[in-house]
C-alpha positions in Angstrom: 71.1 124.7 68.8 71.8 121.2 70.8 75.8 120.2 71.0 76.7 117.4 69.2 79.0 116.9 72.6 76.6 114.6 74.8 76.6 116.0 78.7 77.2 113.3 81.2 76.2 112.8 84.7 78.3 111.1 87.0 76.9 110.0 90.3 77.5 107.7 93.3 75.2 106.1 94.9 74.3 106.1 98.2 73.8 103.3 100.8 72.1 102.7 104.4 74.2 104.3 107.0 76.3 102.4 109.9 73.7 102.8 112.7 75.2 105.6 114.8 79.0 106.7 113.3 79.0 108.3 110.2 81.3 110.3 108.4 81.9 110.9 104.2 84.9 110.2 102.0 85.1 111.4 98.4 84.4 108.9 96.1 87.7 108.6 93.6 87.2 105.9 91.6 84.1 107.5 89.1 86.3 111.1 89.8 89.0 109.6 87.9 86.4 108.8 85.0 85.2 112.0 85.0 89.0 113.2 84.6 89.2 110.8 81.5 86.2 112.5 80.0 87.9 115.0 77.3 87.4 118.5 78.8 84.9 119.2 76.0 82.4 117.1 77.5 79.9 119.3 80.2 79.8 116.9 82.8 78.3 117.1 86.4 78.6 115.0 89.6 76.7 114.3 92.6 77.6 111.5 95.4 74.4 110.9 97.0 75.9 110.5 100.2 75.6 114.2 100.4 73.3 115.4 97.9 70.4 114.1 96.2 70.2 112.8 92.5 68.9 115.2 90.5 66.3 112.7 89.2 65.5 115.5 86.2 68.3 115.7 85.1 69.0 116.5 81.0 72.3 114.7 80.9 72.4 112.3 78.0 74.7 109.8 79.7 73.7 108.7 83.6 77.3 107.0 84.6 76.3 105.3 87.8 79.4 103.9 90.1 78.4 101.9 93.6 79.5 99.2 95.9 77.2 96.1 96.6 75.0 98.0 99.4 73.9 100.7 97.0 73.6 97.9 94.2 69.5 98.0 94.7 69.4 101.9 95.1 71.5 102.3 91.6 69.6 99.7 89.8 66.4 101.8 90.5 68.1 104.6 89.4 69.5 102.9 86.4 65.1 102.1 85.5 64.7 105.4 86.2 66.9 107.3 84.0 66.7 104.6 81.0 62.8 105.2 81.4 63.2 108.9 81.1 65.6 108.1 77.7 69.0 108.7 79.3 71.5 105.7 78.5 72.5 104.1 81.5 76.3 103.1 82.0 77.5 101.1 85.3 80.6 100.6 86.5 82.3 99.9 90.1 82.7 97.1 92.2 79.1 95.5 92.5 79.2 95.3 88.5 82.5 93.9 88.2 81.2 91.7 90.3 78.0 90.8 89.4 77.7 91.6 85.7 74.8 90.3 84.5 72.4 91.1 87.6 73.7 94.8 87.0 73.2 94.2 83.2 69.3 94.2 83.4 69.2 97.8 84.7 72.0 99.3 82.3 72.6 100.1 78.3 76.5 99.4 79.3 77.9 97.9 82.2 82.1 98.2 82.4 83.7 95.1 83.7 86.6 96.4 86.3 88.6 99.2 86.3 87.1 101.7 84.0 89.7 104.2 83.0 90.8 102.1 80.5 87.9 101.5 78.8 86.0 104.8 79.3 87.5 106.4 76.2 86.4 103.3 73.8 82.9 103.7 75.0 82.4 107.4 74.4 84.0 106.6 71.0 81.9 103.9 70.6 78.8 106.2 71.7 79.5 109.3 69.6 79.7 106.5 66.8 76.0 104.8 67.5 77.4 101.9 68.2 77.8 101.7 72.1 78.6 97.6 72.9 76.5 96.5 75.9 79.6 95.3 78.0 83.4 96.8 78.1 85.7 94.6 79.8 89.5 95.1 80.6 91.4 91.6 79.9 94.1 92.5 82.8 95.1 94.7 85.1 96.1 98.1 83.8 99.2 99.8 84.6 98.6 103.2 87.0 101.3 105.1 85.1 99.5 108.2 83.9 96.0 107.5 85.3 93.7 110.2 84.6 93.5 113.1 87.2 90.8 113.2 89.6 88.3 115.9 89.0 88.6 117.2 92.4 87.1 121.1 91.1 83.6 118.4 91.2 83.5 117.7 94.5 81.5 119.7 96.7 84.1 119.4 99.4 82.1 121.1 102.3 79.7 118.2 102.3 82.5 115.5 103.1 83.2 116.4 107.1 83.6 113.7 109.7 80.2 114.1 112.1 82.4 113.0 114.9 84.7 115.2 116.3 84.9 117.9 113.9 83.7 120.2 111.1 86.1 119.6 108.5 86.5 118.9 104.9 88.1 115.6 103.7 89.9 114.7 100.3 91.5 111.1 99.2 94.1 109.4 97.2 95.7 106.4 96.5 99.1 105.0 96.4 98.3 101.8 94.7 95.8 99.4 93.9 95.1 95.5 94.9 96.3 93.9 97.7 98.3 90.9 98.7 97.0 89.6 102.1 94.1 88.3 100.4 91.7 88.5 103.7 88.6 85.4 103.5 86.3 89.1 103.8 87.8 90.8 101.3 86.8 91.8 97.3 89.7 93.5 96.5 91.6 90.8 95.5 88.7 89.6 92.8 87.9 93.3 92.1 91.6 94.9 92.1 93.9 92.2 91.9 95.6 89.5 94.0 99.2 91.9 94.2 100.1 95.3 94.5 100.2 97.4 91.3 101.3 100.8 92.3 101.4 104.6 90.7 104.3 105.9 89.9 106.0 108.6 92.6 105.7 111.3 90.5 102.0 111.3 89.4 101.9 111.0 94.1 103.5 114.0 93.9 101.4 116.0 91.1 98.5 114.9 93.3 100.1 116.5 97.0 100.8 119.3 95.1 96.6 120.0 94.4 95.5 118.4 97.5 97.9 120.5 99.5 96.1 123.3 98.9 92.8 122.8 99.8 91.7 122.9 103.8 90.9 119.5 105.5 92.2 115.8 106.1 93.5 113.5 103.3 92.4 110.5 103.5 94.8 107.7 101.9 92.1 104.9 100.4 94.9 102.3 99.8 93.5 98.8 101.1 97.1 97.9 102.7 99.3 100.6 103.4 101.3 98.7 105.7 102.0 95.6 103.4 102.8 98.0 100.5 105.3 99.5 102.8 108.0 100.4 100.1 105.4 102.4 97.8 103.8 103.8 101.0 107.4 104.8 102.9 108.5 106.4 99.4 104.9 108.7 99.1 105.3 109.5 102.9 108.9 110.8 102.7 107.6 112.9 99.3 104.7 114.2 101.5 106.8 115.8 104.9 107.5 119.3 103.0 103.7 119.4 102.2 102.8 119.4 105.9 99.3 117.7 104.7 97.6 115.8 107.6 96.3 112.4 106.5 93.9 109.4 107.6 94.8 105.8 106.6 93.3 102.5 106.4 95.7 100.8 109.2 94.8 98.5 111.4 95.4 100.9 115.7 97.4 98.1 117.2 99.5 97.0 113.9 100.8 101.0 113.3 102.8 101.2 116.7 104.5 97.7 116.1 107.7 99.5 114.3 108.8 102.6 115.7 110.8 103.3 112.6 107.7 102.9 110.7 105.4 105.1 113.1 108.1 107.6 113.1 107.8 108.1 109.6 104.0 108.1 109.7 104.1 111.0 112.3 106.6 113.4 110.7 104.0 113.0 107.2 101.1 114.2 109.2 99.8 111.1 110.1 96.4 112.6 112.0 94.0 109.7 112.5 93.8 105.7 111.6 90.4 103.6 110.3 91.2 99.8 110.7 90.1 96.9 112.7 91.1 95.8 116.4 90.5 92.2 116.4 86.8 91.6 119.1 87.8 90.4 122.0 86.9 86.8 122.7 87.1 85.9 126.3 90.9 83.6 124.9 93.0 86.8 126.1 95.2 86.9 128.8 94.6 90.1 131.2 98.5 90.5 130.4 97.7 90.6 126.3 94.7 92.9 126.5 96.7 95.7 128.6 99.5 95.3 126.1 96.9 96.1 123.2 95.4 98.8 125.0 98.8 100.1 125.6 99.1 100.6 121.4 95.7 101.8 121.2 96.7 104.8 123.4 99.9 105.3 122.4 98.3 106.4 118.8 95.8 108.4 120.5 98.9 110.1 122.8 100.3 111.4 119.8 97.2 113.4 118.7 96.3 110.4 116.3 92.3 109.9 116.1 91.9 106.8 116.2 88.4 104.8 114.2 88.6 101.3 115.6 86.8 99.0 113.6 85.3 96.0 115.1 83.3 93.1 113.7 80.6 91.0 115.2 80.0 87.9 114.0 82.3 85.5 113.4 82.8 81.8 114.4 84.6 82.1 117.7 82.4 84.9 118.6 79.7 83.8 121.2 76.8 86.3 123.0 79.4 87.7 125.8 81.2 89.4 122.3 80.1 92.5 122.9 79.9 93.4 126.9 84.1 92.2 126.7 84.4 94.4 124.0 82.7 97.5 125.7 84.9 96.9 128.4 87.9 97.0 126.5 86.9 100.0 124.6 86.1 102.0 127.9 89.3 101.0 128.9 91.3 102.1 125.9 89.1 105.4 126.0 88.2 105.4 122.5 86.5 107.7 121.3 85.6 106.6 117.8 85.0 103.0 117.5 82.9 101.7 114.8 81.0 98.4 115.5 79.4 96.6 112.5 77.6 93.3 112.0 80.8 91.1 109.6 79.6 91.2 105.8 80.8 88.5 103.3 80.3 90.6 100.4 79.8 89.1 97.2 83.1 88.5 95.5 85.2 87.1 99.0 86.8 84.2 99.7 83.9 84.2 102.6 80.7 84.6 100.5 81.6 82.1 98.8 82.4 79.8 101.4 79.2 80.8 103.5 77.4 80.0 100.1 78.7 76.5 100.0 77.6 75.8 103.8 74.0 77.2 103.0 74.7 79.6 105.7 73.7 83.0 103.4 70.5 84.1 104.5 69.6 87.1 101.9 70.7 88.5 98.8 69.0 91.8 99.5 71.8 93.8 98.8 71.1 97.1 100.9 71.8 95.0 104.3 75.0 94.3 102.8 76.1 97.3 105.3 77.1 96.5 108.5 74.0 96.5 109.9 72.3 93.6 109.9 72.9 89.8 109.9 72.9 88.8 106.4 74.3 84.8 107.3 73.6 82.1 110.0 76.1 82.7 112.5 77.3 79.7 114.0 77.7 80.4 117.7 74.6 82.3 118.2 71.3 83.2 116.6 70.8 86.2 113.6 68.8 88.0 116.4 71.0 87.7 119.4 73.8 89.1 116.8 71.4 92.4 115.9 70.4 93.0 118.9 73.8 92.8 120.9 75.1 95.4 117.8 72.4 97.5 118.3 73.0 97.6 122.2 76.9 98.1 122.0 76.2 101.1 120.2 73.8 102.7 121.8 75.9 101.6 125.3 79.0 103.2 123.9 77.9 106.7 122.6 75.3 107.4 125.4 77.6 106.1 128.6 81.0 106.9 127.2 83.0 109.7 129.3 84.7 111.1 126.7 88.6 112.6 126.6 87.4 115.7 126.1 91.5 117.1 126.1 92.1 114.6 123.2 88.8 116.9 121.5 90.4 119.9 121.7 93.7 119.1 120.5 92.6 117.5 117.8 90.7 120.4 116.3 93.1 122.6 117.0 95.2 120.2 114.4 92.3 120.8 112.3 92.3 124.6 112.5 96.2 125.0 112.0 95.5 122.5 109.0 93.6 125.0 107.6 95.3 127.8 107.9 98.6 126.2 106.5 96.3 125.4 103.4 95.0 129.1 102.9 98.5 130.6 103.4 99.6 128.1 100.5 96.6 129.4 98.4 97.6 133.6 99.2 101.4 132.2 98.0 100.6 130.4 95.2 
């Protein structure tokens, strides 16, 4: 006999890889959902950045969650599973931005932050009367957020590629951000300020994540900026001895010492932010100093992702052989180099729109990997091609620090064992 209880299948779906660096983080955001989901509900997962959608699937609720490169890939999915009778419910940060495109592939779309509103709409659906659009009228408060269903995650499946074999897991100090970047959505998507989660549901979340083997991975857009909610959850994480990945910008994290000291004693192990290109302005004086910070992270066993972005208007064609130069120099090891994206949303889209500079609307080159505006110092294919050929000149001429390799993954293999000895005591 059938369960009144309808099963629900959350997934996350998957975009067009960067063109050579890869690497998985756990998706929280639909995680949290799940946790909202009363425990009575069978419920499964799959983040299609590791595993494949199980297309046949009997759920009778397809959640789909997915940022604006994956917005074509869910919306087929979305035809798929409605044609198959499941009912369709979006949510994330394409359909908060773009409601009614994703409302033509949906039963129920749900307007910004969902946890909210996810416990109206299985009312609503246990009821028979679903509504077609859930929206939040402000920001909520984080006090007492739902947990993240971290038991879903298949967390084997979430290692960098590059340097190591390991398992990754991620949390969050706070949400929205006050810089308000011209690139940036999270200011329309999470809110001009910072809102941030009370200390003690940090703390309830170190003490699960502590346990498991791998890198944390802090997915807070500004940790920096925040820096009395992020100095108060780093202090709270030393006794953990948890090694953790940040979104900080190399050159700003070595600017206070006081700061970086902090950062160090929490088990600050690697940074993911952008170093601003390099654009022939520089002084040979300025760039040593910037390489100086660079290595100075990468000296303390800090991995360091450098982010940079092609593209922009006081970028010309010589962009990218400076900036292989400066990256040899700095011996990175891990730079990411991606094509700028105004995403639907920014301060830049829109702008770009307005000049008639937006070239497609095809959102699966929303990615970093392909020109998806009129640049205005150079043409779309001079900007592909000289991405395409600062990868490729990196990964296959760089002489890499092979000592910085080996210490690191020894970091990696001590973080594991301190995990499994906290599993055997606990």
């Amino acid at each position: 006999m059938k369960s009144n209880i309808p099963k629900i299948y959350f997934i996350w779906t998957a975009w067009e890889r960067l063109y050579l660096l890869n690497y998985n983080i756990p998706p929280m955001g639909i995680l949290r959902i799940a946790g909202a989901t009363p425990a009575s509900y069978p419920v499964e997962f799959t983040d299609e950045m590791v595993s494949p959608v199980s297309r046949d699937s009997e759920a009778d609720i397809v959640a789909i969650s997915f940022l604006t490169p994956a917005a074509l890939n869910a919306y087929a999915l979305g035809d798929h599973f409605r044609s198959k009778g499941r009912y369709v419910v979006f949510g994330g940060t394409h359909t908060t931005i773009m409601p009614d495109e994703a409302r033509a592939h949906a039963d129920t779309i749900i307007i910004g932050e969902g946890e909210a509103l996810w416990g109206q709409f299985l009312t609503d659906y246990n009821a028979g009367i679903p509504r077609p659009v859930y929206q939040a009228g402000e920001f909520p408060d984080l006090s007492g957020l739902a947990p993240v269903r971290r038991e879903l995650l298949p967390i084997h499946q979430y290692p960098y590629e590059n340097p190591i074999e390991i398992g990754v897991e991620s949390m969050e100090f706070s949400r929205g951000c006050a810089a308000r970047c011209a690139y940036c959505v999270v200011p329309s998507t999470q809110g001009p300020e910072f809102r941030n989660i009370p200390l003690n549901d940090i703390v309830t979340g170190f003490e699960d994540v502590s346990l498991t083997a791998g890198f944390l991975f802090f997915t807070d857009n500004n940790l920096l900026g925040n820096w009395d909610q992020t100095r108060c959850a780093l202090e709270t994480l030393i006794p953990y001895e948890k090694d953790w990945f940040g979104l900080l910008a190399p050159e700003d994290a070595v600017k206070d010492a006081d700061k970086l000291d902090l950062m160090v004693k929490s088990g600050l192990a690697g940074v993911y932010g952008t170093v601003k290109v390099i654009t022939g302005k520089e002084s040979p004086g300025e760039l040593k100093k910037r390489i100086r910070r660079i290595r100075r992270l990468m000296d303390l066993n800090i991995a360091v992702i450098a982010t940079f972005a092609f593209g922009w208007d006081d970028h010309d064609e010589d962009v990218f052989k400076r900036t292989l130069d400066f990256g040899r120099e700095a011996r990175l090891t891990l730079p990411e180099f991606i094509i700028n994206t105004p995403f639907p949303g920014s301060r830049q889209f829109n702008q770009f729109t307005k000049e008639g500079r937006i070239l497609t609307r095809d959102w699966g080159k929303y990615n970093g990997n392909y020109a998806v505006y009129q640049p205005r110092t150079m043409s779309v294919n001079a900007l592909e091609s000289g991405y395409r050929w600062i990868n490729e000149e990196f990964y296959s001429g760089i002489d890499r620090d092979q000592s910085f390799f080996d210490k690191f993954r020894d970091r990696a293999f001590e973080s594991m064992i301190r995990a499994r000895k906290k599993q055997l005591d606990r």
